[in-house]
C-alpha positions in Angstrom: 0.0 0.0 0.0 2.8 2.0 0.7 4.4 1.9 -2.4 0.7 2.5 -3.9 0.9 6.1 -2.1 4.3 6.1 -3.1 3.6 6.1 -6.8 0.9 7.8 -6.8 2.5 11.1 -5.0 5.2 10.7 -7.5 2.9 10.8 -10.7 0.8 13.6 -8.9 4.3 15.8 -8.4 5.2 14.7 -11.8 1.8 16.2 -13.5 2.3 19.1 -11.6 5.9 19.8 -12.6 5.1 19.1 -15.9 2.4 21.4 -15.9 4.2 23.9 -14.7 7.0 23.5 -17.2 4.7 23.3 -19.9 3.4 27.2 -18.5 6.2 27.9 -18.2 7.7 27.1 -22.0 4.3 28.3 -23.2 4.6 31.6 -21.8 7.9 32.1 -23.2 6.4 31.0 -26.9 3.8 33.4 -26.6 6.0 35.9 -25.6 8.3 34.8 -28.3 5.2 34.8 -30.7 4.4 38.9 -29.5 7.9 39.6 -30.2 7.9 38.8 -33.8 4.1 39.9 -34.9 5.4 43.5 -32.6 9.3 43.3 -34.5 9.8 45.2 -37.9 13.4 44.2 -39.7 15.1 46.4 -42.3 13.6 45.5 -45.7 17.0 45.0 -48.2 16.4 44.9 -51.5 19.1 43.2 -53.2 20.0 43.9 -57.1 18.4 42.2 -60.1 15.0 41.5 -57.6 11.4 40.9 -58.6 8.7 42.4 -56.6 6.4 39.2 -56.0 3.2 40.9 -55.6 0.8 38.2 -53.6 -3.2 39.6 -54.5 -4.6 36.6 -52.4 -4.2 38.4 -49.1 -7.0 41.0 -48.4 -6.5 44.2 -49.8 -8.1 46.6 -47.4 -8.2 50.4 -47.1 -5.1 51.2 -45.2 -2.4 48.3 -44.1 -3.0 47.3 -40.5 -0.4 47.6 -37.5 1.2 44.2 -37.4 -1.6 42.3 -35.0 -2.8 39.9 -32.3 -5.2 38.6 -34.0 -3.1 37.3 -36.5 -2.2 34.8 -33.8 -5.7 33.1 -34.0 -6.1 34.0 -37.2 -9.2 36.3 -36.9 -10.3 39.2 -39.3 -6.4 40.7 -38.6 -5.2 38.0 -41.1 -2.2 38.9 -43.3 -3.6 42.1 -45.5 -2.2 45.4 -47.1 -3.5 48.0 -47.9 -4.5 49.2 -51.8 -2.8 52.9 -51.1 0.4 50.8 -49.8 0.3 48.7 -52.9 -0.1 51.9 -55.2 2.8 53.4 -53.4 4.8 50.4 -53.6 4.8 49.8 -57.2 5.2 53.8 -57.6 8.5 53.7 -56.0 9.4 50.2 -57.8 9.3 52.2 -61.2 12.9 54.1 -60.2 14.6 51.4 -57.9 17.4 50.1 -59.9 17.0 47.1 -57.5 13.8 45.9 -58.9 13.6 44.3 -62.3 10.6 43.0 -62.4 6.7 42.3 -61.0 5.4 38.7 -60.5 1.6 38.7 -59.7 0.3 35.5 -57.7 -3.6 35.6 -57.6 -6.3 33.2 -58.0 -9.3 34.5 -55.6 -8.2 37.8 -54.4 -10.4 39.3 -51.2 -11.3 42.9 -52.5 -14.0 45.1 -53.3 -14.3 46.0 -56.9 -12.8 49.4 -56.9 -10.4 49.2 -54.6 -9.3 46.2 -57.6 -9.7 48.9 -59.8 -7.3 51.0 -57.6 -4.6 47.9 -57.7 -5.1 47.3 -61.5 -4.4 51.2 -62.2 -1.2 51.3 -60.1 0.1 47.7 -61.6 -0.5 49.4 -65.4 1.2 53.0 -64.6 4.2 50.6 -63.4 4.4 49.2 -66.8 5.3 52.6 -68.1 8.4 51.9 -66.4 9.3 49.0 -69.2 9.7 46.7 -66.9 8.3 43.4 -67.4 5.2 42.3 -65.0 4.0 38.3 -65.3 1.4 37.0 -63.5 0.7 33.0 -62.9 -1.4 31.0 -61.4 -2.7 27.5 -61.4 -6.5 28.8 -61.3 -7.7 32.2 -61.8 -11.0 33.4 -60.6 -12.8 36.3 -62.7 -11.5 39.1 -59.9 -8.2 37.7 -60.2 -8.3 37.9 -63.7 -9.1 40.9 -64.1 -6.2 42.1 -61.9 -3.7 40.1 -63.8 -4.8 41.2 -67.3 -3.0 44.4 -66.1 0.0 42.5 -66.9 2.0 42.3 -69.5 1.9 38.5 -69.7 -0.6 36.0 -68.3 0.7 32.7 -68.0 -1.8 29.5 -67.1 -0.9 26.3 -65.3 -1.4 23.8 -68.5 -4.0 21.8 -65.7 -5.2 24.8 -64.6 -8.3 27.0 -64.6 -9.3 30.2 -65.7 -12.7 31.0 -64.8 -14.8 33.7 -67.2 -18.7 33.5 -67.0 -20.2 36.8 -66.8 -21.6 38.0 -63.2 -24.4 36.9 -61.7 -26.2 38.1 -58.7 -28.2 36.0 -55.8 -29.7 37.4 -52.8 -30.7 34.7 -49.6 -34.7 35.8 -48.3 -35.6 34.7 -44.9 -39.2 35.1 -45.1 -40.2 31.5 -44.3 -37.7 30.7 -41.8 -38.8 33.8 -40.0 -42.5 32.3 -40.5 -41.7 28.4 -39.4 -39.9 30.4 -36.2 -43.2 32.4 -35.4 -41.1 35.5 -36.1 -42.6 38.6 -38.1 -40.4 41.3 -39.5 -42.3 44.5 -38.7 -40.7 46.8 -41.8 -41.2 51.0 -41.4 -39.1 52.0 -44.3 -39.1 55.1 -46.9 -38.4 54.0 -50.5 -39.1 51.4 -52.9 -35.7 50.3 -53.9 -34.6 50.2 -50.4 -34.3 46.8 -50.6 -32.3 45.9 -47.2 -35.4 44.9 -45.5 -36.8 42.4 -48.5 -35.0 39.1 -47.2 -37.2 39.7 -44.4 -40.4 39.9 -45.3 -40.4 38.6 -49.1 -39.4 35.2 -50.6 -37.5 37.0 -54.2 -36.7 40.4 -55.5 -39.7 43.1 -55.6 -39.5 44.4 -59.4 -37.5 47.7 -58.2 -35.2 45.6 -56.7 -34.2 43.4 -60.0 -34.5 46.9 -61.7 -31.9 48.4 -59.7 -29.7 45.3 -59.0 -29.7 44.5 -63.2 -28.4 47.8 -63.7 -26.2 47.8 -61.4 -24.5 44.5 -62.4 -24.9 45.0 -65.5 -22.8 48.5 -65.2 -20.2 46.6 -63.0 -19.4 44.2 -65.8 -19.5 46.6 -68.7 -16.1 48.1 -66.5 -15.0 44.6 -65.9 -14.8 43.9 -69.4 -13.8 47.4 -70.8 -10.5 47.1 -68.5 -9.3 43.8 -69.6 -10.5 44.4 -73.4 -8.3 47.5 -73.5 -5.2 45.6 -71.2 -5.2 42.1 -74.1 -6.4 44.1 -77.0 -9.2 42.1 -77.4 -12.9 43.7 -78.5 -15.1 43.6 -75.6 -17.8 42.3 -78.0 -16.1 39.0 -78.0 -14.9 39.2 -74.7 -18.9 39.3 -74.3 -19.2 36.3 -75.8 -16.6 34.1 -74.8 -17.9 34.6 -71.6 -21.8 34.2 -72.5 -21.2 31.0 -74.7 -18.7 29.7 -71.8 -16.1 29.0 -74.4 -12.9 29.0 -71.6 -13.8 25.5 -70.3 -10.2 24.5 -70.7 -6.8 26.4 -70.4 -6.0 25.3 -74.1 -9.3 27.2 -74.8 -8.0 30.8 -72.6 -4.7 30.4 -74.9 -7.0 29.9 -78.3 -8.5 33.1 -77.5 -5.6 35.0 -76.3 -6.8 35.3 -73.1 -3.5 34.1 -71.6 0.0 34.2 -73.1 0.9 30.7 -72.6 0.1 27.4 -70.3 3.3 26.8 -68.1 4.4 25.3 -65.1 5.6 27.4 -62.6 9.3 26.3 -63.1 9.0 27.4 -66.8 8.1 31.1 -65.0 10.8 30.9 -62.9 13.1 30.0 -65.8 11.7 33.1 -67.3 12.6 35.4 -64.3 15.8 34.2 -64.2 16.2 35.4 -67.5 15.2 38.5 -66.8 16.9 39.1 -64.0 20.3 37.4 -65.3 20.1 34.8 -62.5 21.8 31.3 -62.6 19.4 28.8 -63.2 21.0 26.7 -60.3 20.8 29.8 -57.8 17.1 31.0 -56.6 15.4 34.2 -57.7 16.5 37.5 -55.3 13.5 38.6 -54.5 10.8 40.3 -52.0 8.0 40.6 -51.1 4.9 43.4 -51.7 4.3 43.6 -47.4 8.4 43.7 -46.8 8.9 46.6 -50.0 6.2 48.6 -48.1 8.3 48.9 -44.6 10.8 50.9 -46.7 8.8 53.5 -48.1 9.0 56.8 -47.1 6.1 58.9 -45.2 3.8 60.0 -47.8 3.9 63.2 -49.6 7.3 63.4 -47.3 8.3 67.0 -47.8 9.6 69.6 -45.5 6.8 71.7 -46.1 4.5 72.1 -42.8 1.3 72.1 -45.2 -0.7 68.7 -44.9 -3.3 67.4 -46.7 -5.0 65.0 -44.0 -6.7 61.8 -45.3 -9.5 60.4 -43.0 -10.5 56.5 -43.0 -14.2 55.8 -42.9 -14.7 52.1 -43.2 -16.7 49.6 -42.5 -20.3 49.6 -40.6 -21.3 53.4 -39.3 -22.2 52.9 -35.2 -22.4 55.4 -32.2 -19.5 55.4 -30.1 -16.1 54.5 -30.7 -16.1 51.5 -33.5 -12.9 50.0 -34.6 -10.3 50.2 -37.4 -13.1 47.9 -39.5 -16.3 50.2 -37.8 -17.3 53.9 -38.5 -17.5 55.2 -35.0 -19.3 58.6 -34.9 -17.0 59.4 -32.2 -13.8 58.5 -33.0 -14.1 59.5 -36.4 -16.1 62.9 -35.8 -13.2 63.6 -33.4 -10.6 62.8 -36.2 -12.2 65.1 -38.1 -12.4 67.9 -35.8 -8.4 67.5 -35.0 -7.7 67.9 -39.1 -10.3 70.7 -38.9 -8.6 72.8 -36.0 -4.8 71.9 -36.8 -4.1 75.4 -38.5 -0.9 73.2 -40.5 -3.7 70.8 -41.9 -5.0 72.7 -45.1 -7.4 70.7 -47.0 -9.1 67.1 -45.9 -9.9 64.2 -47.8 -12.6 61.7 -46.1 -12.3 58.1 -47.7 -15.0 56.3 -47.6 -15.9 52.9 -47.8 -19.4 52.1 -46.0 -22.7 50.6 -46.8 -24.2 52.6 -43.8 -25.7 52.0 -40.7 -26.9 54.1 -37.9 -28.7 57.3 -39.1 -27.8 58.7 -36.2 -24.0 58.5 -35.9 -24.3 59.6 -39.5 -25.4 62.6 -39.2 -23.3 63.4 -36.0 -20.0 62.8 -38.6 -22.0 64.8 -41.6 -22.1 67.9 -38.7 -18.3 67.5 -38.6 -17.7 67.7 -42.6 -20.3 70.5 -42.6 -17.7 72.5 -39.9 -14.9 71.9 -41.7 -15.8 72.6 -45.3 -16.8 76.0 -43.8 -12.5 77.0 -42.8 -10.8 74.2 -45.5 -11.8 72.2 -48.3 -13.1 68.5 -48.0 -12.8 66.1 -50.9 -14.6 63.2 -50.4 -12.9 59.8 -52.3 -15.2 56.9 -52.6 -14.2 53.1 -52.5 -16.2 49.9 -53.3 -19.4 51.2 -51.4 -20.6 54.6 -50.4 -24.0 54.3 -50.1 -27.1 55.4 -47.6 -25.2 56.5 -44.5 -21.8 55.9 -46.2 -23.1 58.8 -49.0 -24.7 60.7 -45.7 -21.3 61.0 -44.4 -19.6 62.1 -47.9 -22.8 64.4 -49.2 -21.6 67.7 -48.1 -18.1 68.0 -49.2 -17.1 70.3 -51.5 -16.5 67.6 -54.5 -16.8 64.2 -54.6 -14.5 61.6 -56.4 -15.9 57.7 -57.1 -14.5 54.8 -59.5 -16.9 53.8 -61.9 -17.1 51.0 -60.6 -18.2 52.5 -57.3 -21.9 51.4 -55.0 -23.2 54.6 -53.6 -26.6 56.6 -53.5 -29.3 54.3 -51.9 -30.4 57.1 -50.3 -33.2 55.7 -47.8 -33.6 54.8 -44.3 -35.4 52.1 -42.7 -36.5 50.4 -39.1 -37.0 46.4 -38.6 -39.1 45.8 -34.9 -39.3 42.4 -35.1 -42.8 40.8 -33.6 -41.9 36.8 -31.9 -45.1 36.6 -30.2 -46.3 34.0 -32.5 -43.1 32.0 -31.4 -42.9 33.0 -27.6 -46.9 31.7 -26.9 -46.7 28.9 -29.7 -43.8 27.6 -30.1 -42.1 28.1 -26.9 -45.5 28.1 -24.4 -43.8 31.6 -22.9 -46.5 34.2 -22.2 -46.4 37.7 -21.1 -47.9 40.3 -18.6 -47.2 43.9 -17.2 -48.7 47.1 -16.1 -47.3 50.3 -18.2 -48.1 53.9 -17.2 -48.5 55.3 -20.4 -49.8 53.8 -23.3 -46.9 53.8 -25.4 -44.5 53.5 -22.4 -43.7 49.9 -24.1 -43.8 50.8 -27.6 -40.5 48.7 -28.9 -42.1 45.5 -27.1 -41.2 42.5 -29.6 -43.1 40.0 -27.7 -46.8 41.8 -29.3 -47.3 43.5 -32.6 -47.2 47.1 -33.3 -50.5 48.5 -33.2 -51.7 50.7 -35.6 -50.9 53.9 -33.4 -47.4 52.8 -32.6 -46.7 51.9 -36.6 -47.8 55.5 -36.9 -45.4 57.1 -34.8 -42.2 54.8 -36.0 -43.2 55.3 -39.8 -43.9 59.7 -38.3 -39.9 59.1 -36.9 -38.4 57.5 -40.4 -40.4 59.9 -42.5 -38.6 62.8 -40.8 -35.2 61.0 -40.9 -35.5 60.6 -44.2 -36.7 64.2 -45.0 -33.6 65.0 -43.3 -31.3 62.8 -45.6 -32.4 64.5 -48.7 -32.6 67.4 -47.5 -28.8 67.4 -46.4 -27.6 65.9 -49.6 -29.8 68.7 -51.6 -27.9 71.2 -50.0 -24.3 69.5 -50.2 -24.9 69.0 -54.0 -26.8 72.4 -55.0 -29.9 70.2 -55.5 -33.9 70.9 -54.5 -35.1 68.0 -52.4 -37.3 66.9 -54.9 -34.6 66.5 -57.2 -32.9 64.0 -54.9 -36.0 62.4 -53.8 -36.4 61.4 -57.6 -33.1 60.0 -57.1 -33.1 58.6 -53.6 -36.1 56.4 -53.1 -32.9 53.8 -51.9 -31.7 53.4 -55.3 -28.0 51.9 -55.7 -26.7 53.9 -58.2 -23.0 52.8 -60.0 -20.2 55.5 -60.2 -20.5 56.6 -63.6 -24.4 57.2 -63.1 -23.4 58.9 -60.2 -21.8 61.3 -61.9 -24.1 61.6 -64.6 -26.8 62.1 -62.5 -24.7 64.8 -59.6 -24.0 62.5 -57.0 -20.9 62.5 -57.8 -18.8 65.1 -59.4 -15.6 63.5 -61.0 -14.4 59.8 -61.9 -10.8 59.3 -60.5 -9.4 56.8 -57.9 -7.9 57.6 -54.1 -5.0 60.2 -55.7 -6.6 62.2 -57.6 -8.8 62.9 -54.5 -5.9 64.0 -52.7 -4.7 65.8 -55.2 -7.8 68.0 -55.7 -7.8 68.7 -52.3 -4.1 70.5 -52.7 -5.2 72.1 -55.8 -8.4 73.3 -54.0 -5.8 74.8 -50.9 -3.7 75.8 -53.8 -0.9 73.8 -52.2 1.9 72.7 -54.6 4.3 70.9 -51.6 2.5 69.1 -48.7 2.5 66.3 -46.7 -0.7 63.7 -46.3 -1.5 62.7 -42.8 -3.8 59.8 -42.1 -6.4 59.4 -39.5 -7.8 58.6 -37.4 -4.6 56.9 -35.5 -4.7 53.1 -35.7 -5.7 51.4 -33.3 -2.9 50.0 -30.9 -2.1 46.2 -31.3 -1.9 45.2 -27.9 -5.2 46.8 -27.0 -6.8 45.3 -30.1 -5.1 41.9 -28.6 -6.5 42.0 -26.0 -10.0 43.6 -26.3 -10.6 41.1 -29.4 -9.1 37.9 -28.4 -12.4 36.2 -28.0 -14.2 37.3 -30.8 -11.0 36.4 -33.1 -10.8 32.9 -31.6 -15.1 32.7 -32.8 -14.2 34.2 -36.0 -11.5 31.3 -36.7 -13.7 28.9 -35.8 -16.8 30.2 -37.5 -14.5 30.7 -40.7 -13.2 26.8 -40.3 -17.4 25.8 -39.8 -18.9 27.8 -42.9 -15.8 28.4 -45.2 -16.8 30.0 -48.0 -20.3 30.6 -46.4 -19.0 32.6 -43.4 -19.9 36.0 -45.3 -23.6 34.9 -45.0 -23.2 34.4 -41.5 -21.3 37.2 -40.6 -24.8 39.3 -42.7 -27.5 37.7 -40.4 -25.1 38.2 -37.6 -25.3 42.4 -38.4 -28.9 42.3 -39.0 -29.6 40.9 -35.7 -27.3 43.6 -34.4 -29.2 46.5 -35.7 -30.6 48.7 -33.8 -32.2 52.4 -34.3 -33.7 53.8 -37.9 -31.2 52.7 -40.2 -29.5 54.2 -43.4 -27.6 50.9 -45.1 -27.3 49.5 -47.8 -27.0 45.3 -47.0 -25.4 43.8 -49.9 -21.6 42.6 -50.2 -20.9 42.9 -54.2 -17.7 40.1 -55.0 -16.5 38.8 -58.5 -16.2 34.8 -58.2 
């Protein structure tokens, strides 16, 4: 028995220990692991290099601080920014270092104009004459279109090159909401404001198809006017190779000159080497798009005390503070005010790239542009989507730049009070009961229906909000309100229709926003200033740590299908009238 105890203490001790030791080592690793996502080395960039250019990673609005959350792999995953990129391959034109681009996409994770914002900066390299090749064992239709910038396209010879045509499918909820016992109780202003439809139909209204066909069908007309112009081939028969499905096969891309040739990737290094004069027993100098960045210089670095100051609005509008992928009214009303009273900061450039949200925090960041435009000019440079409360916050500067392949307008605002009564007493056998002082004192209630009275008020509420809207964007763009009522409604207009129909004032891309803004404050030697600041790695670490580990997970569960979940996640989130615009527009 004794030797029983004996064993046992000694097992016991030995867990312990071990567990201890195993803190102990892990603590160090994670340590270690901080270390190198908080360390930046010297980028080098030795002679005869290519610039490998990886379009797989996300391309986002501005490059992130290096993160935590990369750790768990969460929505911090490896990404860079499109004005990084641009800048990038600007400076890559003069380095005697760099002798050449190689482009690796397949399925890139971008918006369409901020693609459009990539493509433009990889062709204004070519004027450089230096060669830029692209490969890839399979391209999707985005990444094609980015590497028909280049100046060859090779095609694994098993490979795929996918080129269909768009097509557009929206997911209704109607009948789930139903077998639940849930009704959607909809107070909305505008026919085309089509956010609330999965709710409460089972397929588009007619506006929606209306607007939704011409939007698509405006998107691809760019799509295809890009790469016709890039392979010299007539957009007519780039029409119908795509309509008739003729690239089934890579032999079929090469027949019609899509690609320059089907090669393994060997064969392409075999061709850099050549390029670059490298021994075909030695490997290829080279480095990377996310290292060249860490050696450019401060933008627009001058010694001139003039700035131009760029401000970041992306992602969901909310009250409060938001994050580096939220519009929060505060922080970026207060970013605004800090360009706005720094006598050094002489014009401002808001960037948007929102579908809206909150009507609210809208309009408490549209105050902030209206202040400012009164003592400096504000430029307003739209992304992949600036519509509802993304155009809200944009409406009153002075001019307003969009690709035209740019989502904006929509200009409506809706309310969803939700009624689960039907599911509460029927399907769950939970009933309720109260006293209220007033008769409206439980208005929002979602375990009863809205009565008549109380439909009254909301729809009184929303009415006024949208007045409001118009009425702001009438005034930013010298319009009556009636004008943009007839183009509001919630319409999604595209970029180019934009500025055919004053929207918009001028098709051009992030620079020549910034640009304008110096010619508007007659500045001919500036610096650009971003804000608001990023937000701090550690704190991010730490305040997102949970949410990044659900995010890897919820990403490993749905793959491809984790957009849809992260949608119905939002809508459950909304609260308050609401100016947005819910779609997520992607080329597959």
């Amino acid at each position: 028995m004794k030797e029983f105890f004996k064993y046992v203490f000694a097992t016991v001790v030995g867990i312990v220990i071990s567990a201890v030791v195993l803190g102990i080592i892990g603590f160090v690793i994670f340590i270690g692991m901080i270390a190198s996502v908080g360390s930046e080395t010297e980028t080098v960039v030795k002679k005869n290099s290519v610039l490998y250019l990886n379009l797989d990673q996300a391309i986002t609005e501005r490059t992130p601080e290096n993160s935590f959350g990369q750790l768990f792999g969460g929505s911090s995953d490896k990404s860079i920014g499109f004005n990084d990129v641009a800048r990038a391959l600007k400076k890559a034109q003069n380095d005697d270092n760099i002798q050449a681009v190689y482009i690796n996409v397949s399925a890139p994770n971008a918006g369409m104009a901020t693609m459009l914002e990539v493509r433009n900066a990889i062709l204004d390299f070519r004027k450089s004459k230096k060669p830029v090749i692209a490969y890839s064992e399979t391209y999707s239709q985005g990444a094609y279109y980015l590497a028909s910038a280049a100046n060859k396209i090779y095609l694994n010879p098993e490979g795929e090159l996918t080129f269909k045509g768009f097509s557009s499918e929206l997911m209704f909820f109607k009948g789930a909401l139903e077998k639940l016992g849930i009704e959607a109780q909809i107070i909305r202003v505008g026919n085309y404001k089509s956010a609330v439809e999965p709710f409460i139909n089972t397929k588009m209204s007619d506006y929606n198809r209306e607007q939704v066909t011409a939007y698509v069908s405006s998107l691809y007309d760019t799509f295809l006017t890009g790469i016709a112009e890039s392979r010299k081939i007539e957009k007519d028969s780039l029409y119908q190779i795509a309509n008739q499905y003729k690239v089934q096969f890579p032999k079929d891309a090469l027949a019609y000159k899509m690609v320059d040739g089907l090669k393994y990737k060997d064969e392409v290094l075999d061709e850099l080497r050549n390029i670059t004069g490298t021994d075909k027993k030695k490997d290829i100098n080279s480095v990377s798009i996310n290292d060249y960045i860490k050696s450019l210089p401060t933008q627009g670095q001058s010694s001139s005390k003039d700035k131009v100051a760029v401000i970041y609005a992306n992602g969901d509008i909310v009250g409060g503070e938001g994050s580096d992928e939220q519009i929060g009214s505060e922080r970026i009303s207060r970013a605004i005010r800090k360009a706005r009273l720094d006598d050094e900061v002489k014009a401002i450039v808001l960037r948007v790239n929102s579908g809206g949200g909150s009507a609210l925090a809208s309009d408490v960041i549209w105050r902030e542009m209206i202040l400012s435009k009164k003592v400096k000019p504000v430029i307003a440079s739209f992304g992949d989507v600036a519509a509802s409360g993304g155009y809200y916050i944009g409406c009153g500067a002075d001019s307003i730049f969009v690709q035209p392949n740019t989502i904006t307008g929509s200009i409506g605002v809706f309310g969803i009070i939700p009624n689960l009564q039907n599911m509460f007493n029927n399907k769950l056998g939970i009933t309720f009961d109260g006293v209220k002082t007033g008769e409206y004192a439980d208005i929002m209630s979602v375990n009863r229906p809205l009565t008549p009275a109380e439909r009254a008020i909301i729809q009184k509420g929303v009415n006024k909000t949208y007045d409001t809207f118009i009425g702001k964007v009438a005034e930013g763009r010298k319009k009556t309100k009636a004008q943009v009522d007839s183009l509001g409604g919630g319409r999604v207009w595209i970029g180019k229709e934009a500025v055919k129909n004053g929207l918009a004032d001028k098709l051009g891309g992030f620079d020549y926003a910034i640009a304008s803004a110096a010619k508007k404050a007659k500045l001919s030697d500036y610096k650009v200033v971003e804000y608001p600041e990023k937000i701090d790695p550690w704190k991010e670490f730490l305040s997102s740590a949970k949410d990044n580990v659900s995010a890897y997970y919820a990403k490993k569960e749905f793959g491809e299908n984790y957009i849809l979940y992260q949608q119905m996640k939002k809508a459950i989130s909304n609260t308050g009238i609401q100016a947005r615009m819910d779609y997520d527009i992607r080329i597959k």
